[in-house]
KEBASE-542277 format. One line per field, with one value per atom (N, C-alpha, C, O): residue number from 1; residue in three letters; atom name; y, x, z. Coordinates in steps of 0.2 Angstrom, whole numbers, plus 2048, in hexadecimal, padded with zeros to 3 digits. Each point is the difference from the previous one (the first is absolute). Layout:
residues N
n = [NUM,...]
res = [Ala,...]
atom = [CA,...]
yy = [Y,...]
xx = [X,...]
zz = [Z,...]
//
This chain:
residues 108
n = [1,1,1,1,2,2,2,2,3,3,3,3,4,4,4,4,5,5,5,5,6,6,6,6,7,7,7,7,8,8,8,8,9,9,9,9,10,10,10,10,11,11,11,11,12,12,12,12,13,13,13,13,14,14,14,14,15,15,15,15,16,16,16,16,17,17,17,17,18,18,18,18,19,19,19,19,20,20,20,20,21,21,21,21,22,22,22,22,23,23,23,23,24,24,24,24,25,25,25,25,26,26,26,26,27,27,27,27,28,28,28,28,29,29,29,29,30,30,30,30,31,31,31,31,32,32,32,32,33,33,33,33,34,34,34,34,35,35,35,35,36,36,36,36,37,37,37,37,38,38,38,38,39,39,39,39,40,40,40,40,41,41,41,41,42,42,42,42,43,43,43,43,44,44,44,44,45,45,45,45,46,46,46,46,47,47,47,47,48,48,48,48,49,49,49,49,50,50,50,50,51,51,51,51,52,52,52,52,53,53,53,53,54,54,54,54,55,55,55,55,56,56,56,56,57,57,57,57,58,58,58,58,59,59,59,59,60,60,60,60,61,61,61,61,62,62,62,62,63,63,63,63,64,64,64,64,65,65,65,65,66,66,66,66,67,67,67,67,68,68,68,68,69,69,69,69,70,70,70,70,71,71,71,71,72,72,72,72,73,73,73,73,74,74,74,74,75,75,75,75,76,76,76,76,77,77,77,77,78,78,78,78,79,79,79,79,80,80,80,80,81,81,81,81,82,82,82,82,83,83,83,83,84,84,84,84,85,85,85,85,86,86,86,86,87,87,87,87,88,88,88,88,89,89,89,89,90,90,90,90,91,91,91,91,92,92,92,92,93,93,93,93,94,94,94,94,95,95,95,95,96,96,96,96,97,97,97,97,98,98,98,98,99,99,99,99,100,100,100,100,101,101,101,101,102,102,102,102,103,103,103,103,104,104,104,104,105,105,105,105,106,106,106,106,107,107,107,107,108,108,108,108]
res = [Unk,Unk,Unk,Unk,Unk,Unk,Unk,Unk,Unk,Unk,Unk,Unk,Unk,Unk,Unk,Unk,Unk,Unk,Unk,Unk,Unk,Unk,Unk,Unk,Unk,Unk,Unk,Unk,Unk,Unk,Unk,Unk,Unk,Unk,Unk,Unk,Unk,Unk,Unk,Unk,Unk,Unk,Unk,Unk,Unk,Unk,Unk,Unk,Unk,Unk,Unk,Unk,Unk,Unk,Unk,Unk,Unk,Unk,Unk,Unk,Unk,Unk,Unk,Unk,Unk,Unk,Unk,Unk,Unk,Unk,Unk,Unk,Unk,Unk,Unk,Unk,Unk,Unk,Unk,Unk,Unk,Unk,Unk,Unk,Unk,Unk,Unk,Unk,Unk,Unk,Unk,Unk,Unk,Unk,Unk,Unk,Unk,Unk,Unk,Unk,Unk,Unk,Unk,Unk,Unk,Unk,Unk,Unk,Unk,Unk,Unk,Unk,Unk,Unk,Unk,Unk,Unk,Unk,Unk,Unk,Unk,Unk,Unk,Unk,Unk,Unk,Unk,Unk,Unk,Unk,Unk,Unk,Unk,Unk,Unk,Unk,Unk,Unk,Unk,Unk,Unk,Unk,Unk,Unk,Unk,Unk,Unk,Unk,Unk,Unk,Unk,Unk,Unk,Unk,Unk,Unk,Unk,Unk,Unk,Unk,Unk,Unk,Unk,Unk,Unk,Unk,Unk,Unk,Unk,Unk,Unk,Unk,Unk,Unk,Unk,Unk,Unk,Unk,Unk,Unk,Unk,Unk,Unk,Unk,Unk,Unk,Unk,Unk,Unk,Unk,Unk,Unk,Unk,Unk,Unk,Unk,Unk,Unk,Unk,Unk,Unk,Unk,Unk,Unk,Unk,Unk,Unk,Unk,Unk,Unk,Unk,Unk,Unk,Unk,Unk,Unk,Unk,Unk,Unk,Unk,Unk,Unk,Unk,Unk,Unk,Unk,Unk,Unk,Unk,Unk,Unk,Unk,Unk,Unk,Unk,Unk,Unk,Unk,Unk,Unk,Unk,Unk,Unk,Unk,Unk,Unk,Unk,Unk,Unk,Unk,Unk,Unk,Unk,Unk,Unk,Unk,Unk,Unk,Unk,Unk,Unk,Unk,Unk,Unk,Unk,Unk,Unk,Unk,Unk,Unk,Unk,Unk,Unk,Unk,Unk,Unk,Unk,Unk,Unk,Unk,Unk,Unk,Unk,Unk,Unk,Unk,Unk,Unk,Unk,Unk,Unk,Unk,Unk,Unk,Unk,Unk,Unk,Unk,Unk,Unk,Unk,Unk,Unk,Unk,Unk,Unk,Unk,Unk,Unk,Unk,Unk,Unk,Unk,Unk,Unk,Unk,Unk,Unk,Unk,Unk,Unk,Unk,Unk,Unk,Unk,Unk,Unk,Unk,Unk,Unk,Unk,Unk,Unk,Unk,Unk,Unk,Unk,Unk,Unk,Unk,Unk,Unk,Unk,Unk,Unk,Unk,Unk,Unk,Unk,Unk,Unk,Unk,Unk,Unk,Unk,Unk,Unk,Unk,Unk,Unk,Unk,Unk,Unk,Unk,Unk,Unk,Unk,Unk,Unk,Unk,Unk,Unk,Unk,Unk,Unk,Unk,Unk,Unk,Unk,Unk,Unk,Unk,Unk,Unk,Unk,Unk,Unk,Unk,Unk,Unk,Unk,Unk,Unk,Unk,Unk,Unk,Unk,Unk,Unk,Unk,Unk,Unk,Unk,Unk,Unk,Unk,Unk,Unk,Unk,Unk,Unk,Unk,Unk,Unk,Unk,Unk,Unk,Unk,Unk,Unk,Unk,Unk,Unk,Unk,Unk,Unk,Unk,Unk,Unk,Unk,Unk,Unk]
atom = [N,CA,C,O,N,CA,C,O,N,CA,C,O,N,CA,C,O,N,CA,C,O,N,CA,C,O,N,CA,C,O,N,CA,C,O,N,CA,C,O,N,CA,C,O,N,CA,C,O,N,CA,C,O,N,CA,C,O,N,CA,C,O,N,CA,C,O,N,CA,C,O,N,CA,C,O,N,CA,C,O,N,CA,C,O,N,CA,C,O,N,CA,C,O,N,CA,C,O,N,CA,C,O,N,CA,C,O,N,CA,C,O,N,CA,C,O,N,CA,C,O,N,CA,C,O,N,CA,C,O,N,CA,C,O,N,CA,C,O,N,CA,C,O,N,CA,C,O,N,CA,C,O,N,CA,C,O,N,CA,C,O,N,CA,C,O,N,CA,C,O,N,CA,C,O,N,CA,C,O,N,CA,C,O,N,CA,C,O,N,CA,C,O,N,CA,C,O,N,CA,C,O,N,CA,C,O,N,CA,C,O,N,CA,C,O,N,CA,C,O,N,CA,C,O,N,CA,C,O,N,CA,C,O,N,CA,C,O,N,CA,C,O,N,CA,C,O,N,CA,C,O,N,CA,C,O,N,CA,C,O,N,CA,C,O,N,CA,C,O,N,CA,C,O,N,CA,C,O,N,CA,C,O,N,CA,C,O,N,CA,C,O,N,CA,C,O,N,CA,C,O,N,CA,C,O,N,CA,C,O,N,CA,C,O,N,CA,C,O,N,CA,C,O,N,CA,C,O,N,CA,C,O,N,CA,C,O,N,CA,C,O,N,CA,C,O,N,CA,C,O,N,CA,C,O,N,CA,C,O,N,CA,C,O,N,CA,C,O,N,CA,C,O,N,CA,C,O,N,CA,C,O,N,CA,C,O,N,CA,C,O,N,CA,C,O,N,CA,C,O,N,CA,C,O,N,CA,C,O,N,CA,C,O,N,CA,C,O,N,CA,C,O,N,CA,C,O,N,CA,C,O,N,CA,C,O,N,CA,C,O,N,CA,C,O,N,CA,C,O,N,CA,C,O,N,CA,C,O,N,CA,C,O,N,CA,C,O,N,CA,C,O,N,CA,C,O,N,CA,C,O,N,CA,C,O]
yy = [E5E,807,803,806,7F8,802,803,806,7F5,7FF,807,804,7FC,805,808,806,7FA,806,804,806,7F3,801,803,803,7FC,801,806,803,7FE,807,806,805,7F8,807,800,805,7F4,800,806,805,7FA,806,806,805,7FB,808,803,805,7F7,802,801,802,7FB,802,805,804,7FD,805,807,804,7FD,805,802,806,7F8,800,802,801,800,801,7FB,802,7F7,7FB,800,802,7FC,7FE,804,7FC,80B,803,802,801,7FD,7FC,7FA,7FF,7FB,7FC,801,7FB,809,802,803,7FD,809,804,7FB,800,7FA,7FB,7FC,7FB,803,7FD,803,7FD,809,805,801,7FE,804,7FF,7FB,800,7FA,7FB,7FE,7FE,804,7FF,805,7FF,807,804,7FF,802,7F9,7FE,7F9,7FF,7FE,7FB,802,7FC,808,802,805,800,803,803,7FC,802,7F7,7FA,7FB,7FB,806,7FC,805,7FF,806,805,801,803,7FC,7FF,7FA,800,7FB,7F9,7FF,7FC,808,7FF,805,7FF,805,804,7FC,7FF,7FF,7FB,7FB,7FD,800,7FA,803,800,804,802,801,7FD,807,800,7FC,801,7F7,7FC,7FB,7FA,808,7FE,800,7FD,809,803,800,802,7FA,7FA,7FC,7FB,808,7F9,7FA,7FC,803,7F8,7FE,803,7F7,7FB,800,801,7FD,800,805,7FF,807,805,801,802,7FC,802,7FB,802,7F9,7FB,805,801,7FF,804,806,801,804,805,7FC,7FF,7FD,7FD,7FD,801,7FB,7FD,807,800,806,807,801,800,801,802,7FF,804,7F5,7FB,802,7FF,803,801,808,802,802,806,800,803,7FA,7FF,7FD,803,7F7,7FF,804,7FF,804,807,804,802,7FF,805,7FE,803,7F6,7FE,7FF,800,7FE,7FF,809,801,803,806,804,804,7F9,801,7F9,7FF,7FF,7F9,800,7FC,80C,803,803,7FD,807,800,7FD,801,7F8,7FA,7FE,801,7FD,7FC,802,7FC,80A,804,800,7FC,808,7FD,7FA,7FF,7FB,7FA,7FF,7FF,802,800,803,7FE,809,803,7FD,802,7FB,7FC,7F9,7FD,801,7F8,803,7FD,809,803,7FE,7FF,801,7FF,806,800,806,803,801,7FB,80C,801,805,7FF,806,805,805,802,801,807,806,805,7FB,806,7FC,803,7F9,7FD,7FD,7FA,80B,801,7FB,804,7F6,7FE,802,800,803,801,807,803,802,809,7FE,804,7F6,800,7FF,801,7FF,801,806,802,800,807,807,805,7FA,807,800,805,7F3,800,806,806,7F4,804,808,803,7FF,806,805,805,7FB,803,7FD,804,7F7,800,804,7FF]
xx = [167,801,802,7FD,806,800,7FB,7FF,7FD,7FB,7FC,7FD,804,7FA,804,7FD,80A,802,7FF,800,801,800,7F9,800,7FA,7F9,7FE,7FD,808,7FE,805,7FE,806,805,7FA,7FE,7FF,7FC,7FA,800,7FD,7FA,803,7FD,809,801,800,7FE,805,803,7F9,801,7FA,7F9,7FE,7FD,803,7FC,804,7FE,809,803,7FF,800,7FF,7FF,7F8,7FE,7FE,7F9,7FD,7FB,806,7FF,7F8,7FA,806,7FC,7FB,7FA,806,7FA,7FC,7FA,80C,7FA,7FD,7FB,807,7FA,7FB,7FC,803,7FB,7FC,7FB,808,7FC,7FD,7FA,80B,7FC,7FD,802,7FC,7FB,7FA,7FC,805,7FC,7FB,7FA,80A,7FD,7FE,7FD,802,7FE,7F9,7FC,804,7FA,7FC,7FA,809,7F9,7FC,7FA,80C,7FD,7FC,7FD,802,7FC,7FD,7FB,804,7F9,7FB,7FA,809,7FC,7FE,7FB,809,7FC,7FC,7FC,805,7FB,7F7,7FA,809,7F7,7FE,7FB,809,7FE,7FD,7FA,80A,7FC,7FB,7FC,802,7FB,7FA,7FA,808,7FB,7FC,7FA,80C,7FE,7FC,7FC,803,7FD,7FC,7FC,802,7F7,7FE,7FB,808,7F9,801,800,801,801,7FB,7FF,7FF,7FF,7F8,7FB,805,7F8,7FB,7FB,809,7FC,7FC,800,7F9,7FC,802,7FE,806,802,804,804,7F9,805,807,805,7FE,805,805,806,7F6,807,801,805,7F4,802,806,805,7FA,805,806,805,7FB,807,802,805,7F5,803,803,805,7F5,802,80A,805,7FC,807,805,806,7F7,805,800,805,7F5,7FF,807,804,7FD,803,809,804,7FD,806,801,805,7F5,804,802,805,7F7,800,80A,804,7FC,808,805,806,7F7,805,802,806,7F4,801,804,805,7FA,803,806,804,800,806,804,805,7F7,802,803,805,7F9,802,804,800,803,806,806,802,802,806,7FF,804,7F9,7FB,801,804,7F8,800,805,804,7FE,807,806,803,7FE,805,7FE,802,7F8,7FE,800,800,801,801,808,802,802,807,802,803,7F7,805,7FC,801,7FB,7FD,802,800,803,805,806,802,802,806,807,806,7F6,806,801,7FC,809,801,800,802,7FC,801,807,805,7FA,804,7FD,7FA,809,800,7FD,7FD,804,7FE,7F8,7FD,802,7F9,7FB,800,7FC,7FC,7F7,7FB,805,7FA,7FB,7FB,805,7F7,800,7FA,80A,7FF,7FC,7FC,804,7FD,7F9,7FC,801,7F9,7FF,7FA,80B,7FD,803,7FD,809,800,7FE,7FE,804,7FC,7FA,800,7FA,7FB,7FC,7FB,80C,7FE,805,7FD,806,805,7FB,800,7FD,7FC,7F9,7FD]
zz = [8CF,801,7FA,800,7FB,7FA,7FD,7FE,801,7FC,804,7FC,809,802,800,801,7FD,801,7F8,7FF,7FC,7FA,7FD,7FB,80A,800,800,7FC,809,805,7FC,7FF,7FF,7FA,7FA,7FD,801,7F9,802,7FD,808,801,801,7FF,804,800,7F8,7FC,804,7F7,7FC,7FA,807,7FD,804,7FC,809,804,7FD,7FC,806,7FD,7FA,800,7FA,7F8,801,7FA,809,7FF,7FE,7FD,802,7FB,807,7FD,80A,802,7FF,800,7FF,800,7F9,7FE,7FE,7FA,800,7FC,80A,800,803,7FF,805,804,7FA,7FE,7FF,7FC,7F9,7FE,7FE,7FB,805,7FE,807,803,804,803,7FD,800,7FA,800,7FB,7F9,7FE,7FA,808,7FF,801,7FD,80A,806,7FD,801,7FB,800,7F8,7FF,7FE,7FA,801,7FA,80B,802,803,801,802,804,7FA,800,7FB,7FB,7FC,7FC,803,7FA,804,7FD,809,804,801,802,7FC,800,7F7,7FE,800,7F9,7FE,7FE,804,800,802,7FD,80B,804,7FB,801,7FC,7FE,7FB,7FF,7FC,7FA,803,7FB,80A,804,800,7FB,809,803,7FB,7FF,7FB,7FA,7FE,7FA,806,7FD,804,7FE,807,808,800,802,7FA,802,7FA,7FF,7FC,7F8,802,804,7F9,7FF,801,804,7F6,7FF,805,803,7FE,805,7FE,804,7F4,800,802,802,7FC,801,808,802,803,807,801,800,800,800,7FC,804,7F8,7FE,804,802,801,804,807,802,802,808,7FD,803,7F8,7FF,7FF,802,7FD,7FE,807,803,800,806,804,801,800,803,7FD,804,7F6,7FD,804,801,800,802,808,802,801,806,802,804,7F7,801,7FD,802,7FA,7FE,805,801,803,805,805,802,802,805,7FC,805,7F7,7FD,801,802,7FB,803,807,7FF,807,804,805,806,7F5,802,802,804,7F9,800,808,804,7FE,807,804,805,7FB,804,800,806,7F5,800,806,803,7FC,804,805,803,800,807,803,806,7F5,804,801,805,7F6,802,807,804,7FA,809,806,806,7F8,807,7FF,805,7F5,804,803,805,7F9,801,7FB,801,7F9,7FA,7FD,7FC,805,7FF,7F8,7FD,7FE,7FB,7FF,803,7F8,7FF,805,800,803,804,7FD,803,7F8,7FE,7FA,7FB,805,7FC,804,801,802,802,7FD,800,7FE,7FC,802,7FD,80D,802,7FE,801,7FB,7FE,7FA,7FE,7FE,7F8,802,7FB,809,802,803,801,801,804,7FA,7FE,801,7FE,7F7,7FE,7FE,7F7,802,800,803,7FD,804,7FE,806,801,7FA,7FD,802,7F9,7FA,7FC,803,7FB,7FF,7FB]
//
């Protein structure tokens, strides 16, 4: 019972300070940094993709593949928290992780 009251004062006391909605906002920031190096990659792949030589397509198809995991690493912050509130493991009240896919890239 300790433990959980000591929890529960811990989150207040982050939610009160605004601490929470900076992590929302740097893991917002983050997501949109991985979604923009994930189409930089992809773009360096296609032209690398659409070379004569066999070597370099093999070099874009492996970038191909590198941005593609960029991108899914991107929306992990996302998932993640969607799976917490469907096992029912409660976070911080005021940090929201499913808002970093909806409101980042509309503010970006």
């Amino acid at each position: 019972m300790l433990q959980s009251t000591g929890a529960d004062q811990a989150g207040e006391a982050v939610c009160e300070t605004g601490f929470g909605d900076l992590i929302v906002i740097g893991l917002g920031l983050v997501t949109i940094f991985l979604v923009m190096l994930a189409v930089y990659r992809g773009t360096l792949a296609f032209n690398k993709y659409g070379s004569p030589r066999t070597e370099k397509k093999r070099e874009g198809q492996e970038q191909l593949k590198g941005a593609g995991i960029t991108l899914m690493g991107a929306f992990m912050p996302g998932i993640f928290a969607t799976i917490l509130d469907q096992v029912g493991l409660v976070t911080l009240s005021c940090v929201d992780l499913g808002n970093v896919l909806v409101t980042m890239p509309v503010l970006f």
